[in-house]
C-alpha positions in Angstrom: 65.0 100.1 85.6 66.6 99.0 88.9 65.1 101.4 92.0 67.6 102.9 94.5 68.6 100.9 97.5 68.5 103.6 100.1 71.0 101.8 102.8 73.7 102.2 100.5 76.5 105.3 100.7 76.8 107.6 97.7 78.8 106.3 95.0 82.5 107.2 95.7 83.6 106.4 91.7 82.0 109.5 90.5 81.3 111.2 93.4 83.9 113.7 95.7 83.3 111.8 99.1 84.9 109.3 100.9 83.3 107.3 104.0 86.1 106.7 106.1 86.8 103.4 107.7 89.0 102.8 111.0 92.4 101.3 110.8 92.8 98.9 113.1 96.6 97.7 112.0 97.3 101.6 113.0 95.7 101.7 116.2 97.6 98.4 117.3 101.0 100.1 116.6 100.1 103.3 118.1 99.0 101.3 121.5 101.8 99.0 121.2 104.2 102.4 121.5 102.0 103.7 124.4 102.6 100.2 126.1 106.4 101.0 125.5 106.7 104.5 126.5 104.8 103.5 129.8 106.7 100.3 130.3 110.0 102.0 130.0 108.9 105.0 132.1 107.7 102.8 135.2 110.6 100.4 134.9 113.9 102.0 133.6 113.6 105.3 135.3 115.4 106.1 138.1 112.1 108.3 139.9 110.0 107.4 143.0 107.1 105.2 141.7 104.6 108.3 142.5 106.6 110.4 140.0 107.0 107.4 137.0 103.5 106.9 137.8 102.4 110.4 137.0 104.4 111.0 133.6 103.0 107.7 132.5 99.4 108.8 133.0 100.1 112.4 131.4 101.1 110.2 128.3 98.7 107.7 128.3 95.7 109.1 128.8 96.2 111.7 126.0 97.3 109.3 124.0 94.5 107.0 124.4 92.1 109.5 123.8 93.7 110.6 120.6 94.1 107.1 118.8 90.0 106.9 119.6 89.5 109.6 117.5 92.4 110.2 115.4 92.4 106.8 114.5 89.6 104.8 115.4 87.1 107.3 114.2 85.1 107.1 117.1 83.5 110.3 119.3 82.0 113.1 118.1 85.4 114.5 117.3 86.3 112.3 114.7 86.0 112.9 111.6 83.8 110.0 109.7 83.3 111.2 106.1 84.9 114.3 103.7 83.6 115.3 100.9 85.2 117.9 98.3 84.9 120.0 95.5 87.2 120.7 92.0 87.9 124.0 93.7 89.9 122.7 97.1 86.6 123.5 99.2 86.2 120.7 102.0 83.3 119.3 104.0 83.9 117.1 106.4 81.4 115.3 108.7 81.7 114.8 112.3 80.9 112.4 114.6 78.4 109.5 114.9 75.8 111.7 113.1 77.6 113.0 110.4 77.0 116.6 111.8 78.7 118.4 108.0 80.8 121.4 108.7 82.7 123.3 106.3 86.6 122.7 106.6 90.4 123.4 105.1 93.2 121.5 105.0 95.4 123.1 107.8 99.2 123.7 108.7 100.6 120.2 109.7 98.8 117.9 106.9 101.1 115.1 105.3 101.1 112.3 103.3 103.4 109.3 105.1 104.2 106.6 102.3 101.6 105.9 99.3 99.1 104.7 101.9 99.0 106.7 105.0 97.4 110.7 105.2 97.5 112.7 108.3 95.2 115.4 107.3 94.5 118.4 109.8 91.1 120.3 108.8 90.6 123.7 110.2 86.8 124.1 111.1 84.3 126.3 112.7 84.5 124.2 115.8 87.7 124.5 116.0 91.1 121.7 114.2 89.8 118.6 113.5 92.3 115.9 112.5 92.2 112.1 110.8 94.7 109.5 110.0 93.7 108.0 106.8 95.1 104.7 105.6 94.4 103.8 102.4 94.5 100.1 102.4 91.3 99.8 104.5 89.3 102.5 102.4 87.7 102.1 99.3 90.4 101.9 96.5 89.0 104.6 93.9 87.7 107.1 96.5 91.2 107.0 98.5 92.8 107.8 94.4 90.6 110.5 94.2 91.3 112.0 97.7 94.9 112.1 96.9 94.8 113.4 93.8 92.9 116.4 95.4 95.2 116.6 98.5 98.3 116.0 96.2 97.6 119.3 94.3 96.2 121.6 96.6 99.6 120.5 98.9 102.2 121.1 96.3 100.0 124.3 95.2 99.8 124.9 98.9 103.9 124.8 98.8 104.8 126.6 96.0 105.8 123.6 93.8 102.6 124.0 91.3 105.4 125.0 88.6 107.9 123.0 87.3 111.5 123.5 88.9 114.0 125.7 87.0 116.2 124.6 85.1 119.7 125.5 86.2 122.2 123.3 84.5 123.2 124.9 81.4 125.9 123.8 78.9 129.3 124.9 79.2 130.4 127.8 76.6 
């Protein structure tokens, strides 16, 4: 018998977790739109250069800050690891220490495509949100997480039924 390598994450084929891994392709395009909102606001607005200056900094800063943690996974906002259960309960640990606090998926949670989540978690300490893309993640745990998310959403929505049927032949 083979003894445990204990470096290694849990198994994400049989287990409910997912260790979450950065996407750099994201980040790229989110900075690259930064660069062109700030571009555009010091060089095609017709402001003085202390006013173009200003709104550029009130979105870039922000912005910055978000695609570290939203995206880049880094701080001890972000959110680094979730792990779930058959019944919609959600863990999700944060920051560089994988602090675990209990969570739900909150108001403003979408799926973007077949490979992209932006999940919003409601936690004690307060919203907590993650952009998930599923072509850096590992293949089987990403199916699972969306097979989870995909039905507590549409039971979340109202949709868990199928639709009516309301064409009916003509008499």
């Amino acid at each position: 018998m083979f003894q445990k390598i204990p470096a290694t994450p849990r198994c994400a084929a049989h287990c409910s977790r997912i260790d979450l891994r950065p996407s750099r392709g994201a980040a790229a395009l989110w900075l690259a739109w930064l660069t062109l909102v700030c571009g555009a606001t010091l060089f095609a607005v017709a402001l003085p250069w202390l006013a173009r200056l200003a709104v550029c900094a009130a979105v870039a800063i922000p912005g910055f800050r978000c695609v570290s943690s939203f995206v880049l996974l880094e701080g001890p906002r972000a959110v680094r690891a979730i792990a779930w259960s058959d019944e919609g309960e959600f863990v999700v640990f944060l920051g560089p220490a994988l602090q675990p606090q209990a969570a739900s998926v909150g108001i403003g949670s979408f799926r973007f495509g077949l490979q992209l989540w932006a999940l919003r978690f409601t936690t004690p300490l307060g919203p907590r949100s993650v952009l998930i893309a599923g072509g850096v993640q590992e293949p089987r745990a990403f199916r699972r997480l969306c097979r989870c998310l995909n039905g507590r959403l549409r039971r979340a929505s109202g949709r868990a039924n199928r639709p009516a049927v309301t064409i009916r032949r003509k008499v």
